[in-house]
One Martini backbone bead per residue (centre of mass of N, CA, C, O) as a GRO file, in nm:
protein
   75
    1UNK     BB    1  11.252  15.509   8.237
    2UNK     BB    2  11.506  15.502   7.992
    3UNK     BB    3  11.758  15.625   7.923
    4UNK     BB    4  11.899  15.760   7.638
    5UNK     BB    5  12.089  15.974   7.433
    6UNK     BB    6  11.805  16.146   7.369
    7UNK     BB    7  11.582  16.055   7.607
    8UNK     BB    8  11.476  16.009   7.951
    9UNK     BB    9  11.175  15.840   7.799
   10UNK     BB   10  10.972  15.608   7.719
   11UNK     BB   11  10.601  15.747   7.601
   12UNK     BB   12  10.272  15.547   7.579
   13UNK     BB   13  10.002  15.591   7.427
   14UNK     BB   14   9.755  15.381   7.358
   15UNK     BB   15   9.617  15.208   7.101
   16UNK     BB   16   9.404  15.018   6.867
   17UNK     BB   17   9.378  15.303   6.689
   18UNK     BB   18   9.366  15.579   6.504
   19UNK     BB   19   9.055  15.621   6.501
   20UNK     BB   20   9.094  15.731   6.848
   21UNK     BB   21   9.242  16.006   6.722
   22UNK     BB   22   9.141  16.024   6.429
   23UNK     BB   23   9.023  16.134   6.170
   24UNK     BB   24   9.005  16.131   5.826
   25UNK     BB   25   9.166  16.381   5.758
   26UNK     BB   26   9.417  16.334   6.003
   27UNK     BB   27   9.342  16.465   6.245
   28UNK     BB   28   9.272  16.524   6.549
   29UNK     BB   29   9.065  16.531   6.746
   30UNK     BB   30   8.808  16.742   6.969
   31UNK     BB   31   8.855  16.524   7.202
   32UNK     BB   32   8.904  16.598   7.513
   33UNK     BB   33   9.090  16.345   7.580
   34UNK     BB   34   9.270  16.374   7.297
   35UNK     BB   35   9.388  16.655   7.370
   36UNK     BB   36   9.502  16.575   7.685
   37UNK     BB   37   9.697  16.423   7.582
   38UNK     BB   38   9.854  16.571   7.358
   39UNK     BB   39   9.970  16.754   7.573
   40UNK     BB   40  10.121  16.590   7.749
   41UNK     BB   41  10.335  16.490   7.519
   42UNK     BB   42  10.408  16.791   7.430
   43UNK     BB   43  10.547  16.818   7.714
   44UNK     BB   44  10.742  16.595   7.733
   45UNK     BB   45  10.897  16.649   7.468
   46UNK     BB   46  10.995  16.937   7.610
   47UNK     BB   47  11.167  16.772   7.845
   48UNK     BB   48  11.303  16.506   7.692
   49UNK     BB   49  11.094  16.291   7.561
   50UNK     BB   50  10.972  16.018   7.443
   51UNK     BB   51  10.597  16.100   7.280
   52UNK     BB   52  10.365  15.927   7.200
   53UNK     BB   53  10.132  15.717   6.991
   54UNK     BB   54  10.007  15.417   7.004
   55UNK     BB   55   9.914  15.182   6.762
   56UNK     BB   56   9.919  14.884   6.753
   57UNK     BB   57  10.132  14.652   6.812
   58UNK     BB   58  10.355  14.746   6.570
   59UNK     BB   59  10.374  15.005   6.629
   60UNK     BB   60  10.477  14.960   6.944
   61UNK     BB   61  10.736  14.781   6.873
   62UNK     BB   62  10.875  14.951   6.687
   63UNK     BB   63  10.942  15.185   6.879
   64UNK     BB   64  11.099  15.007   7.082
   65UNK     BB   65  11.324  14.913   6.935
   66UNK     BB   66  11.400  15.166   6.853
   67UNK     BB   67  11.485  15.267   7.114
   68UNK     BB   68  11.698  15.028   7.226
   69UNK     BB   69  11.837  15.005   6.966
   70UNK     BB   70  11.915  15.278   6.760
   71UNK     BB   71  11.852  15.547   6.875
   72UNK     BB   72  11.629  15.722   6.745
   73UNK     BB   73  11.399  15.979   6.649
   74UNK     BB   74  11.117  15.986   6.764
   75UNK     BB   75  10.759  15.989   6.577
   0.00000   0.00000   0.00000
């Protein structure tokens, strides 16, 4: 919970790929347990948290290098 000039810290739910939280069509998923994710990152977001998932190795990596390093607005 390290925060930097934009966020009070940056929150990551894991995820092993986009499959287990998006449809085919792109959309999240209306799995109860990934729709209470999503309330939650949505909410921490409301609060001034850096909140996503993320999907594996590369794209959790490129998030946190984000974070610490150029401190721009995550996505």
């Amino acid at each position: 919970m390290h925060p930097n000039r934009l966020y009070h810290g940056l929150i990551i739910e894991i995820k092993k790929d986009l499959s287990q939280i998006l449809k085919k069509s792109g959309h999240f998923k209306n799995d109860k347990h990934v729709q209470e994710q999503l309330k939650s990152l949505e909410e921490l977001k409301r609060l001034g948290y850096a909140a996503i998932f993320g999907c594996g190795f590369d794209h959790i990596k490129s998030v946190i290098d984000e974070y610490f390093n150029k401190q721009n607005q995550i996505k």
